[in-house]
C-alpha positions as CSV (number, residue, x, y, z in Angstrom):
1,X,-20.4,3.8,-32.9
2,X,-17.8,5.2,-30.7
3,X,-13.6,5.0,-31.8
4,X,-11.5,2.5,-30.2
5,X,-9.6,5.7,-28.5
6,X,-12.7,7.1,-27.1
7,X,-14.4,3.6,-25.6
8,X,-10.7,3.2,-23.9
9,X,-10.8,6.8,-22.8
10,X,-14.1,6.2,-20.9
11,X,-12.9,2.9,-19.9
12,X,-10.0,4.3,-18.2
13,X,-11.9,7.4,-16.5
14,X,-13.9,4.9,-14.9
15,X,-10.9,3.7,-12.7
16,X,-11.1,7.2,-10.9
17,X,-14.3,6.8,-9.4
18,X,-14.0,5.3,-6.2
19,X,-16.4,1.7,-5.9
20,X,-19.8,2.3,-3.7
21,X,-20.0,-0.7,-1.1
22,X,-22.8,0.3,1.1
23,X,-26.1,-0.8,0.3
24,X,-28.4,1.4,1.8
25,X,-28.3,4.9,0.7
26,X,-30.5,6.2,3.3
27,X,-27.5,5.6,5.8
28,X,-25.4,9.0,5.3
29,X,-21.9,8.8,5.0
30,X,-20.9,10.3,8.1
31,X,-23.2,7.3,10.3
32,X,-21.2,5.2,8.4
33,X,-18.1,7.1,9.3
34,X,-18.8,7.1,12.9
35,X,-19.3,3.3,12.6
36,X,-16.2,2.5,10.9
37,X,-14.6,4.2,13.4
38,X,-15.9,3.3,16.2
39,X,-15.0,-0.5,14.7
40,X,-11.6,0.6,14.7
41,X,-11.2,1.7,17.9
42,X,-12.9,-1.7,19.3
43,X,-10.4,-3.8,17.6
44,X,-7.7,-2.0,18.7
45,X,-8.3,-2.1,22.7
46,X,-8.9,-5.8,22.0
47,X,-6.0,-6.1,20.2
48,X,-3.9,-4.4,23.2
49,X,-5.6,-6.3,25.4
50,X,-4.4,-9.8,23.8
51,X,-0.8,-8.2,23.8
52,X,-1.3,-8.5,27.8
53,X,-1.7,-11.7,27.9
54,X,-4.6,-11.2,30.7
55,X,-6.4,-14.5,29.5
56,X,-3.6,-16.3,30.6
57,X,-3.6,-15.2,34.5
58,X,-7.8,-15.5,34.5
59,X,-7.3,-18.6,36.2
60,X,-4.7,-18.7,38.3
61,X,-5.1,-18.2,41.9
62,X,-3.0,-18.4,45.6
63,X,-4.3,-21.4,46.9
64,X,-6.7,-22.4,49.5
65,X,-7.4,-19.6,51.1
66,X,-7.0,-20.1,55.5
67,X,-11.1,-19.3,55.8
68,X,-11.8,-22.6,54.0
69,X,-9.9,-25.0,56.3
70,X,-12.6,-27.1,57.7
71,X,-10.2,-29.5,59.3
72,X,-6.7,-32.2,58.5
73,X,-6.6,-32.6,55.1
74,X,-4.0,-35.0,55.5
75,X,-6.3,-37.4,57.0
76,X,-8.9,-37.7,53.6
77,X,-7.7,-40.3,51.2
78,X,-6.1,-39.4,47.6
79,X,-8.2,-39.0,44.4
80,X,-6.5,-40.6,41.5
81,X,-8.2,-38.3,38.4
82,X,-6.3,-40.1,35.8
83,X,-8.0,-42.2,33.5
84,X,-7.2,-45.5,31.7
85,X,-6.3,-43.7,28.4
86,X,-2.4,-43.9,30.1
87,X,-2.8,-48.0,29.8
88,X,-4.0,-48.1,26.7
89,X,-0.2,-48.0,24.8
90,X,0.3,-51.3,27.3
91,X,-2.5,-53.1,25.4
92,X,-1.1,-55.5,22.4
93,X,-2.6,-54.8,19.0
94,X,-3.6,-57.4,17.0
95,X,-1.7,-59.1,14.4
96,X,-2.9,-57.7,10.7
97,X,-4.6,-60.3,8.7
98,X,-3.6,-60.6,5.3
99,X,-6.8,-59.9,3.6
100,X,-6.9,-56.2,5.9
101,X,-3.3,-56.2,4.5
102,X,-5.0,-56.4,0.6
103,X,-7.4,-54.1,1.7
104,X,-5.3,-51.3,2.7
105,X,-2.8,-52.2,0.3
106,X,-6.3,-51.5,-2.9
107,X,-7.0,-48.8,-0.5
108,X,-3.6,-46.9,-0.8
109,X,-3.7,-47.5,-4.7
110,X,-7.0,-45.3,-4.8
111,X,-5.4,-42.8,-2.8
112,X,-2.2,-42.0,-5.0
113,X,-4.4,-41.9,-8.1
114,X,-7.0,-39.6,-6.4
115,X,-3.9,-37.5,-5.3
116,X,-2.5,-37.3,-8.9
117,X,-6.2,-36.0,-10.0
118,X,-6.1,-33.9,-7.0
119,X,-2.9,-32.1,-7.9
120,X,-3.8,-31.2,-11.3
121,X,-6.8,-29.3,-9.5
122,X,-4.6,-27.5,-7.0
123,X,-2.3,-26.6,-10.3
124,X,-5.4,-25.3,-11.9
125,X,-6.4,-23.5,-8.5
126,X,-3.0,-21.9,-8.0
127,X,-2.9,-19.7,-11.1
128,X,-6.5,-18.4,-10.0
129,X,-5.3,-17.7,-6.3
130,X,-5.2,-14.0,-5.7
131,X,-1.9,-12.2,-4.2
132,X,-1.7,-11.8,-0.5
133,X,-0.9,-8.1,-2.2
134,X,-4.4,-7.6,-2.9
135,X,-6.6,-4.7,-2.4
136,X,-4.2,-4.1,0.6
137,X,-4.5,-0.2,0.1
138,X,-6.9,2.1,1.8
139,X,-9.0,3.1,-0.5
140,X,-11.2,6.5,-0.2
141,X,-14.9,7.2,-1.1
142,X,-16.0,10.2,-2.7
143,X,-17.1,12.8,-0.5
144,X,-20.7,13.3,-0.7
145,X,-21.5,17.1,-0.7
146,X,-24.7,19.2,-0.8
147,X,-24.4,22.7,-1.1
148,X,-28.4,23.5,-1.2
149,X,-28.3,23.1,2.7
150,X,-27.1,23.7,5.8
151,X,-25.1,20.9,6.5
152,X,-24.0,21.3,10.2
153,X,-27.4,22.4,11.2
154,X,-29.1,20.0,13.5
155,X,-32.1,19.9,11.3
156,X,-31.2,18.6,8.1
157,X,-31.4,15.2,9.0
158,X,-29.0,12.1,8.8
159,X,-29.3,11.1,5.6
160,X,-28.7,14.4,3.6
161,X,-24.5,14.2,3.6
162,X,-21.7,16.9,3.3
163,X,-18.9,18.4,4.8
164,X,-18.1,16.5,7.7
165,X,-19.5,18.1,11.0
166,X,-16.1,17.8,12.6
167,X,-13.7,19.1,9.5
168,X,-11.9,22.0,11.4
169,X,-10.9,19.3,14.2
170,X,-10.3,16.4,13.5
171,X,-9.3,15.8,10.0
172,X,-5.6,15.9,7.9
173,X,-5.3,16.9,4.3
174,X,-3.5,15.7,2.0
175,X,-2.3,17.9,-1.6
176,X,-1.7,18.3,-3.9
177,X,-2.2,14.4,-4.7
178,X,-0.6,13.4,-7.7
179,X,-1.6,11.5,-10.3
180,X,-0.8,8.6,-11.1
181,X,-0.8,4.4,-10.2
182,X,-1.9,3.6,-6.6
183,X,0.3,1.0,-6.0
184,X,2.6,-0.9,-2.9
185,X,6.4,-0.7,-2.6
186,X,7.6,-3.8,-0.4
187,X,11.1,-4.4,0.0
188,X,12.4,-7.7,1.0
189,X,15.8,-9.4,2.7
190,X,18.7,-9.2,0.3
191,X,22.3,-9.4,0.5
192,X,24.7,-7.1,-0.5
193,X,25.0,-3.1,-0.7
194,X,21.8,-1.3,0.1
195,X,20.7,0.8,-2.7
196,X,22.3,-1.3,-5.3
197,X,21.0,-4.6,-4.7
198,X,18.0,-5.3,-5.5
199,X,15.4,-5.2,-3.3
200,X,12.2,-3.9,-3.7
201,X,9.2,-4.7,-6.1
202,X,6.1,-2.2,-6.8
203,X,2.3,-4.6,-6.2
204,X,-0.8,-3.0,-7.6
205,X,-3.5,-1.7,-6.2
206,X,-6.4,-4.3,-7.1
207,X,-4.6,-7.3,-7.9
208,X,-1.8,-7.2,-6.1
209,X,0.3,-8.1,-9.6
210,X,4.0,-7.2,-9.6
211,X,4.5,-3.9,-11.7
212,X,8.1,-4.2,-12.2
213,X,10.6,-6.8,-11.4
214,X,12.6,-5.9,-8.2
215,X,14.9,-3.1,-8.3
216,X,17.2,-1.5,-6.1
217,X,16.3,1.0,-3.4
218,X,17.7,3.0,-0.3
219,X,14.4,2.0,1.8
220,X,15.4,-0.8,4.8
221,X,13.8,-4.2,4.4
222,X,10.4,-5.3,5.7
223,X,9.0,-1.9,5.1
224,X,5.5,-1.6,3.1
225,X,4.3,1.9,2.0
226,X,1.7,3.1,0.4
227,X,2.2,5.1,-2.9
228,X,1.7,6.7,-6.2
229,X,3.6,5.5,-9.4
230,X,4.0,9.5,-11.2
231,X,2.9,9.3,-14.8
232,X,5.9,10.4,-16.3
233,X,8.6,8.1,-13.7
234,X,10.3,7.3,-16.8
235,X,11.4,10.6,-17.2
236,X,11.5,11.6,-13.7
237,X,12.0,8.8,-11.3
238,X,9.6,9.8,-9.3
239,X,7.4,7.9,-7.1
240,X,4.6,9.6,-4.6
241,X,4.6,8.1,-1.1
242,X,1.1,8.7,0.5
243,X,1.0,6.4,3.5
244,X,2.9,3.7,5.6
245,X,2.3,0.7,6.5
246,X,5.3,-1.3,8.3
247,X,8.9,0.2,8.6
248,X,11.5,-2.5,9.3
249,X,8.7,-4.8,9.8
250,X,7.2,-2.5,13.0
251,X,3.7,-2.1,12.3
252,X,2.7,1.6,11.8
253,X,-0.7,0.9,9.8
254,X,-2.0,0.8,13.3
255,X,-1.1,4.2,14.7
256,X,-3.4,7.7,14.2
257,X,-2.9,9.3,10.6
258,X,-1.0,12.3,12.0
259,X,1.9,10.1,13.6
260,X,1.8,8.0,10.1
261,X,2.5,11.6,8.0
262,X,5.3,12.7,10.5
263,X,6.6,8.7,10.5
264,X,7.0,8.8,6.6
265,X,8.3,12.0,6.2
266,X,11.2,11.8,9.2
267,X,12.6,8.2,8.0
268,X,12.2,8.8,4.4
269,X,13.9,12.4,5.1
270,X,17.3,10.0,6.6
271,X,17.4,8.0,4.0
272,X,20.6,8.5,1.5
273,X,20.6,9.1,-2.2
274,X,20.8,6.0,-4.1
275,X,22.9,5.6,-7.2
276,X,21.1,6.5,-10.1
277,X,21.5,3.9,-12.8
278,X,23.5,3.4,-16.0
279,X,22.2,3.8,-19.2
280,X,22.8,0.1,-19.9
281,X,20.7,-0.9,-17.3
282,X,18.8,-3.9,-17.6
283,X,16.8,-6.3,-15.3
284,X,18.4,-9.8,-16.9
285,X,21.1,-8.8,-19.0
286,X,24.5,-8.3,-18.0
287,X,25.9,-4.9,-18.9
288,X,29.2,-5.3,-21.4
289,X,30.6,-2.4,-23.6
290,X,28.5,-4.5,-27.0
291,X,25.4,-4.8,-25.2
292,X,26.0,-1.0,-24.5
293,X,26.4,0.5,-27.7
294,X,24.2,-1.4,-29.6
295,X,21.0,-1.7,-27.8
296,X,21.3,2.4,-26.4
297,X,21.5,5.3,-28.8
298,X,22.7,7.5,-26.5
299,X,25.8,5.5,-25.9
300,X,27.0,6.0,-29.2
301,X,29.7,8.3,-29.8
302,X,29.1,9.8,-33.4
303,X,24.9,10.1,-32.9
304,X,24.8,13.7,-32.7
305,X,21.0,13.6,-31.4
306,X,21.3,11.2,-27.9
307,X,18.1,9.8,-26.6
308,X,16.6,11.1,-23.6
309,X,17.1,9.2,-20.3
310,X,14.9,7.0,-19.2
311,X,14.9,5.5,-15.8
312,X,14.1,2.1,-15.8
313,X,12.8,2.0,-12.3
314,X,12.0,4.8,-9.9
315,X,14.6,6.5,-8.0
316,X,13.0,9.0,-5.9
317,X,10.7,8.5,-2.8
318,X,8.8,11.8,-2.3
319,X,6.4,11.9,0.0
320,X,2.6,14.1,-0.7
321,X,2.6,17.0,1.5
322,X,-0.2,16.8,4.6
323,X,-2.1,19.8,6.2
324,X,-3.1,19.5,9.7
325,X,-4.5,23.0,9.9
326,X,-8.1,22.0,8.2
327,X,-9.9,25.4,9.6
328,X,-11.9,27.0,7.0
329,X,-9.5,29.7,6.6
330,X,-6.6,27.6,6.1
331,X,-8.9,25.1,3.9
332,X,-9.7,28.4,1.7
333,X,-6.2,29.9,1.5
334,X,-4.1,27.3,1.7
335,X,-5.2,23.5,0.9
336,X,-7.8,24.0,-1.8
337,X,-5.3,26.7,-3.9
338,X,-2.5,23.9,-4.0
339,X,-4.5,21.1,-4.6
340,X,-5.1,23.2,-8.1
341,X,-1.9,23.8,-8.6
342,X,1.0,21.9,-10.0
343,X,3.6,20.6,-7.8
344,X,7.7,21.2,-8.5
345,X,10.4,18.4,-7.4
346,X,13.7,18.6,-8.2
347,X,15.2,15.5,-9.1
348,X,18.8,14.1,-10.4
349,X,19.4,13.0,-14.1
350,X,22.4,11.5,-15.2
351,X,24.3,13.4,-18.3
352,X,25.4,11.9,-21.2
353,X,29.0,10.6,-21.3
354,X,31.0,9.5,-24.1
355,X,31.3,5.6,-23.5
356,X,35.4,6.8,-24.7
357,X,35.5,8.0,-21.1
358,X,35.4,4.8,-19.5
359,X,38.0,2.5,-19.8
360,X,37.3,-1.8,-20.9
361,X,37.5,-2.6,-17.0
362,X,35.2,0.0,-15.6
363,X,32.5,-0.7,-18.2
364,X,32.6,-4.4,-17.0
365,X,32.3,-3.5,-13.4
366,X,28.5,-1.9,-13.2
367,X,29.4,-0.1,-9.6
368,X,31.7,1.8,-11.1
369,X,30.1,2.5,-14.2
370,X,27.2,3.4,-11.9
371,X,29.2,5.5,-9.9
372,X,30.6,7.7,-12.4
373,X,27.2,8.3,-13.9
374,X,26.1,9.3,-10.3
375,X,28.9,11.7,-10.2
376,X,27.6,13.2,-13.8
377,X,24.6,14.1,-12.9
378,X,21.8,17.0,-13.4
379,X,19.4,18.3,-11.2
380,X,16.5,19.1,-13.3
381,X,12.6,20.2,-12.1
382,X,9.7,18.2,-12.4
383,X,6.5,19.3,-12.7
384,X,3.7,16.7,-11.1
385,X,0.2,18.0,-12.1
386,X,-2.1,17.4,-9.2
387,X,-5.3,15.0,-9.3
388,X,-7.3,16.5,-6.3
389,X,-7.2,16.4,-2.5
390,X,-7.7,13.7,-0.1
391,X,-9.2,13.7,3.6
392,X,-8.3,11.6,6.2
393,X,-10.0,11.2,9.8
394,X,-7.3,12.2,12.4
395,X,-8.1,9.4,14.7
396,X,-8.3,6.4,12.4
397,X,-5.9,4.2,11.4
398,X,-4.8,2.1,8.4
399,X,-7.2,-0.6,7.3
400,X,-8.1,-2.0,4.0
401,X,-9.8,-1.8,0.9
402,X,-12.8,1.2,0.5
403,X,-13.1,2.9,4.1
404,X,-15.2,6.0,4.7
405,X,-12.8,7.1,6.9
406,X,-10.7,8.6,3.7
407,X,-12.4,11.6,1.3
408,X,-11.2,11.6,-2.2
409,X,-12.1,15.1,-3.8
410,X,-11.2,15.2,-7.5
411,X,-10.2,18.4,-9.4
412,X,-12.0,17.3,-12.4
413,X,-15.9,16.0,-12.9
414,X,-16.0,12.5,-12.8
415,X,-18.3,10.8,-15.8
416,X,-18.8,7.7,-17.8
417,X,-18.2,10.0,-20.7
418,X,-15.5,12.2,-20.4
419,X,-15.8,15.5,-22.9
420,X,-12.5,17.6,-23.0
421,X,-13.9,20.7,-23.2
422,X,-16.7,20.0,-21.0
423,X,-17.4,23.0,-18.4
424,X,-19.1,21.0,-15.7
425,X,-18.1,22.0,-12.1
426,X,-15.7,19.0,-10.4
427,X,-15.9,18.0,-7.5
428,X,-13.1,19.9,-5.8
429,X,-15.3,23.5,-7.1
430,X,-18.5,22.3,-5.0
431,X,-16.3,21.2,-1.9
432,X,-14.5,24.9,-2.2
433,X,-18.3,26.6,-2.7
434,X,-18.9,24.3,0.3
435,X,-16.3,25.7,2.4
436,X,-17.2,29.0,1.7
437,X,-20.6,28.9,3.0
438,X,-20.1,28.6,6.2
């Protein structure tokens, strides 16, 4: 029988392999490609097209036109097209009786006791309901390879799958890709000071279920992106932006994957640092000098061994770099190479400071205990190991859930039974042995 800690090893390695929604596995993944795309560029002309509003002028038109006069029209009598539903409200209604009074009177009792048995349904239903959150992320397949043919040759068929014929063209890369928890950052409408109130919660992948409770953030309300919670963020404060889906509520999920890369990188390159927070940081409690020095080590003055910082929410927004050149060359020299490699991030960590520094009134006021922690800070580097590399189809655009129009390449194998020391080729290996074929 297998350990506890192996059976949840396997269970969670099973959460990196991507879920198969086709049905028939004689349809290769690049028909299916070509479907979903051209799907995607259907719904978009007739989503432009309702912008115009054409439906509305189908029908109108100028008139009579002067070849139809066929003589006075002034002369023909007038056609009243109304019906008699405008005397209907002119009609008396009859008096109610009082046994249809009884009647509706029984009638109404039924209907509040049916609506109290009703409501305790909907109270049941409402805890099963699933968040509007859900499965809201675009979510790549595995990239089918083959390396025992010729994969762009005309005569190996449609059904035997590979490198995509068009990969040098029209295709982005995207590594190294951290890893991580695919996850949604939303902010919302709050008042106060941007970056210190609190306005922005983290939704996962699947359930849409709120991660952490909402915490403050430089990003500007009604904005949706697409990320990757680091493994270590509570050392770090990092968290891996891969996509975007609305910016100040203006729909960018729409628009080609090389204008979402340069969107997310240019607004989330303007945004300002926020201020990192305070030791005594908490999502309920109010921070006071007790509170402080009790419930964090690290505030106390005579510990000689302070506790490491840990952030309790993510700080930095870091976007995954993207590779438009996807030659073969470049693919070889440049993309696979760093999508082995670890990546390096400098981030800011506050320093510890002797709560003796800060006088009864600043420690009461959390902006300016904040600030003066902000002004004590480190820059340290982080080192983000990468999960694999990611493909995306230059012309598509945002859409939910699994999509063929995004390639997930893995660095390591993926099995139902993980072994350590396995020496099993991954994924990434055959896609590089791929690329060098041809």
């Amino acid at each position: 029988m297998p350990s506890s800690k192996t059976a949840q090893a396997d269970r969670k390695a099973l959460f990196k392999s991507p879920p198969t929604i086709f049905t028939d596995k004689l349809v290769s993944q690049e028909a299916r490609r070509s479907k979903a795309l051209e799907e995607q560029k259907r719904r978009r002309a007739q989503k432009f097209d309702s912008s115009r509003q054409l439906d509305a002028f189908a029908d109108l038109n100028l008139g009579n036109s002067d070849d139809d006069d066929d003589g006075d029209l002034e002369d023909e009598p007038a056609i009243i097209r109304e019906g008699v539903s405008g005397f209907a409200q002119m009609v008396s209604q009859p008096a109610e009786t009082p046994s249809s009074v009884s009647s509706e009177a029984h009638k109404g009792q039924e209907t509040v006791l049916s609506g109290k048995r009703r409501g305790k349904n909907k109270r049941k239903r409402a805890k099963a309901k699933a968040s509007k959150w859900a499965d809201k992320c675009m979510y790549a397949e595995l990239l089918e390879m083959n390396e025992e043919a010729h994969l762009w040759d005309n005569e190996s068929g449609g059904a035997i799958d590979g490198l995509p014929r068009d990969l040098e063209a029209a295709w982005v890369a995207v590594a190294p890709v951290p890893a991580g928890k695919r996850c949604l950052a939303v902010t919302h409408q709050s008042i106060g000071v941007v970056g210190i109130s609190p306005n922005t919660t983290l939704r996962s992948r699947v359930l849409g279920k709120m991660l952490l409770p909402r915490f403050p953030s430089s990003l500007p309300p009604l904005t949706v992106l697409d990320c990757i919670l680091d493994v270590n963020w509570r050392d770090n404060g990092i968290i891996h932006v891969l996509d975007v889906l609305k910016w100040k509520g203006q729909d960018v999920g729409d628009c080609e994957t090389p204008f979402r890369f340069w969107w997310r990188d240019t607004r989330l390159a303007e945004l300002p640092k926020p201020p990192l927070p305070s030791r005594s940081f908490s999502f309920t409690a109010s921070h006071t000098t007790t509170d402080a020095s009790s419930q964090n080590p690290a505030s106390r003055p005579n510990d000689p061994t302070p506790e490491r910082y840990r952030f309790p929410y993510p700080t930095s927004f870091v976007p995954i770099p993207y590779h438009t050149d996807t030659t073969l060359a470049s693919l070889s020299s440049s993309v696979i190479p760093m999508a082995r490699s670890r990546r390096e991030i400098t981030v800011d960590i506050p320093v510890h400071v002797s709560p003796s520094v800060f006088t009864s009134q600043e420690m009461a006021v959390d902006g300016a205990h904040d600030q003066l922690h902000s002004r004590s800070a480190m820059s340290v580097v982080a080192h983000v190991d990468s999960d694999g590399l990611l493909l995306y189809v230059s012309q598509a655009s945002y859409e939910e859930g699994t999509s063929p129009l995004s390639c997930w390449i893995p660095n390591k194998p993926i099995t139902e039974h993980p072994e350590p020391s396995s020496d099993r080729d991954g994924p990434l290996d055959l896609f590089q042995r791929c690329v060098g074929l041809f």
